[in-house]
KOLDODO-674043 format. One record per residue (C-alpha): z, x, y. Coordinates in steps of 0.02 Angstrom, whole numbers, padded with zeros to 5 digits, always signed. Layout:
ZXY;...
***
This chain:
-08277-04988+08913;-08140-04874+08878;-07987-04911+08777;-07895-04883+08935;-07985-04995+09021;-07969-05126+08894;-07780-05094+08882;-07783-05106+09056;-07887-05281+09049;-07786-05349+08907;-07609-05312+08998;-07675-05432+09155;-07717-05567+09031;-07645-05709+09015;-07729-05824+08888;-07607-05877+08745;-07656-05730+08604;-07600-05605+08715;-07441-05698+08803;-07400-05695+08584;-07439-05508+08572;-07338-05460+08709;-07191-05561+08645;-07225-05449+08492;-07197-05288+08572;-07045-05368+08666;-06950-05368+08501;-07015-05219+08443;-06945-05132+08605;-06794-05217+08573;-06769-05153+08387;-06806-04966+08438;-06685-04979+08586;-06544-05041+08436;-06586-04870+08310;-06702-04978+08217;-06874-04896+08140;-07042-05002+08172;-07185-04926+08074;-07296-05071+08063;-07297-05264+08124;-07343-05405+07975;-07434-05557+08014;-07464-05714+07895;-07544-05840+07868;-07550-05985+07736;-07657-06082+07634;-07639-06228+07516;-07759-06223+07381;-07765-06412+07338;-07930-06430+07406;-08072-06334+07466;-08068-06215+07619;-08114-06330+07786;-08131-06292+07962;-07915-06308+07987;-07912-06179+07858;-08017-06059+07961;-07918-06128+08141;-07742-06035+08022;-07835-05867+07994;-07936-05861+08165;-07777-05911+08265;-07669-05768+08195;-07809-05646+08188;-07821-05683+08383;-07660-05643+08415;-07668-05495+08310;-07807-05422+08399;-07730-05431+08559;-07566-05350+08501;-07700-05209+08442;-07754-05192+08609;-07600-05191+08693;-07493-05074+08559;-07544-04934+08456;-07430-04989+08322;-07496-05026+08144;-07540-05212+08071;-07565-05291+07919;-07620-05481+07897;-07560-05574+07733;-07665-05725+07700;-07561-05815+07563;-07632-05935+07456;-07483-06064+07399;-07565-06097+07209;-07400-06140+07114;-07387-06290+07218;-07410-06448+07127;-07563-06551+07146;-07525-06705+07223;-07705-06814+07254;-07866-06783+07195;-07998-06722+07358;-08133-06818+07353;-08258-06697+07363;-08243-06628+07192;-08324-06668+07026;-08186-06746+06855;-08091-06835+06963;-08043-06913+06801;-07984-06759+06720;-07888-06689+06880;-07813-06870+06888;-07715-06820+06728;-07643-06653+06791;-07574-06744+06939;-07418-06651+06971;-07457-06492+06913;-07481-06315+06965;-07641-06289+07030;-07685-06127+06942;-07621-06224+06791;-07740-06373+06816;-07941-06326+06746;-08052-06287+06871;-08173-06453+06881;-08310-06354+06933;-08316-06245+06763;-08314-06070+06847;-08160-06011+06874;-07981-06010+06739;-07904-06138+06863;-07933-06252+07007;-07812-06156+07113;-07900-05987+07064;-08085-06078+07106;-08013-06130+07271;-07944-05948+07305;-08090-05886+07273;-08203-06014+07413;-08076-05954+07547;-08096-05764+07517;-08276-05786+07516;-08242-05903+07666;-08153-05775+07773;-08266-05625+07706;-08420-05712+07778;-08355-05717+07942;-08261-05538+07925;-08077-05560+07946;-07965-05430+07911;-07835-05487+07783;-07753-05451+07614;-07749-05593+07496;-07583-05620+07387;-07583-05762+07267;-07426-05872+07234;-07444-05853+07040;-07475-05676+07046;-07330-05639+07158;-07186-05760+07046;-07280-05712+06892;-07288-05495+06922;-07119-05504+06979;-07141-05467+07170;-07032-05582+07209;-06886-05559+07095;-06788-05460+07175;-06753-05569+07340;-06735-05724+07232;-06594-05622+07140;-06523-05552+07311;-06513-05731+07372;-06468-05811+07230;-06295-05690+07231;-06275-05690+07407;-06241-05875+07391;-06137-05882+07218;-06028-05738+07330;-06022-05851+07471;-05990-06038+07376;-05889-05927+07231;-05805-05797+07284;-05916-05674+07164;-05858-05483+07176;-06003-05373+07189;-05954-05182+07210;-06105-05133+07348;-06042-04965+07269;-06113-04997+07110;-06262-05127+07117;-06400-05103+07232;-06488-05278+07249;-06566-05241+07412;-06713-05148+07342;-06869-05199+07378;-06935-05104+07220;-06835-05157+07071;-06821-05048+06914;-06757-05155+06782;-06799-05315+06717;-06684-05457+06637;-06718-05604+06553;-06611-05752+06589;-06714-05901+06518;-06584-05929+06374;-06489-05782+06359;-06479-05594+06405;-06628-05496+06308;-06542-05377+06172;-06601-05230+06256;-06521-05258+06406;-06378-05122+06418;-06216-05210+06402;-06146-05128+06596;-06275-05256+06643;-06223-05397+06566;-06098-05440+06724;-06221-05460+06848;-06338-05564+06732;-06197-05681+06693;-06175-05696+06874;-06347-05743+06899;-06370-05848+06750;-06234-05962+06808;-06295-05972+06966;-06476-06027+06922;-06507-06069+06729;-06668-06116+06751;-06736-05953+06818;-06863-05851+06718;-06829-05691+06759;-06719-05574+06898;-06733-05403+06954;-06575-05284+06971;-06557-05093+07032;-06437-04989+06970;-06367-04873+07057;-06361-04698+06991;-06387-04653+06805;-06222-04743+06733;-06097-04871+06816;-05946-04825+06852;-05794-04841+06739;-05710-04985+06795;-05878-05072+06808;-05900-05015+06642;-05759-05123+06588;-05759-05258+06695;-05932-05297+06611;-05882-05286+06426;-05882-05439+06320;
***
């Protein structure tokens, strides 16, 4: 069979994946008719590592891999499929088909990639059970690119957005001035890191120290954020709007 003649097959269908694809390419249309650029089309799915990988866990990947494959048959345009693993989530009962229930008992609470793995081969339960659904969905050869919760909060991947939210509020609820002129926070791809556990790092230049104020007040208990710059130097009256 052709690809035309599967396109062809695929556009008469009408069994749910492809009634989801074409809704798909219905807002794709609609972005490209408003000057918008589509270069590829994300799909995710989730997984909660607090117990082994079942049979619902394969239903999430299979389901959105349907509908993925249909939008492949009906649209040349790119995919990607995320399966996320959420590992910082705390562990709330012990499954009962895994050995030292007594031990995982006393990290009730925790973060599972910061609870030992009970089975002795991996650094944490949450990385053992991360590892049983990549086997999982390699044995039946999904297509998929595995991001961990840790690694994403912990690398920094998700700094930026947490900072770009975090201001967009304290703007909103406070009234905070940010010159778009002069701070880029919409970056995907932040340049400069900032630590705001207790106060700003030394090293930080001091035409920073605004914006890390602003976030520090807004969220205390954040680790780290992410800011962009942009241009070599800020401007002058940035300059001295941010001295101490």
């Amino acid at each position: 069979m052709t690809s035309g003649s599967r396109r062809e097959l695929a556009l008469a269908a009408r069994s749910w994946p492809f009634e989801e694809a074409r809704k798909l390419i219905a807002r794709i249309e609609k972005r490209r008719s408003a000057g918008r650029v589509v270069n590829e089309v994300l799909f995710e799915t989730g997984y909660g590592p607090s117990g082994l990988p079942h049979i619902g866990t394969f239903g999430e990947v299979a389901r959105t891999s349907w509908v993925r494959q249909a939008f492949e048959t009906l649209s040349d345009v790119p995919t990607r499929l995320i399966a996320f693993s959420d590992d910082m989530d705390g562990l709330r009962k012990v499954p009962d088909n895994v050995p030292n229930q007594a031990m995982l008992r006393e990290h009730l609470g925790k973060p599972l990639t910061e609870i030992p793995d009970p089975f002795g081969t991996h650094r944490s339960f949450g990385a053992h059970n991360n590892a049983r659904l990549k086997a999982f969905l390699d044995r039946f050869g999904f297509r998929y690119e595995f991001f961990s919760s840790t690694e994403c909060y912990k690398s920094g991947q998700f700094d930026q957005a947490l900072l770009t939210a975090l201001l967009y509020r304290a703007r909103r609820e406070h009234g905070l001035q940010i010159g778009s002129e002069e701070i880029d926070i919409s970056s995907t791809s932040p340049v400069r890191w900032v630590s705001t556990r207790n106060k700003v790092a030394p090293w930080v230049p001091q035409a920073c120290d605004a914006l890390v104020r602003a976030y520090y007040a807004v969220s205390k208990r954040a680790d780290r954020a992410a800011l962009r710059l942009k241009g070599r130097r800020p401007a002058a009256s940035y300059r001295r709007a941010c001295s101490r």
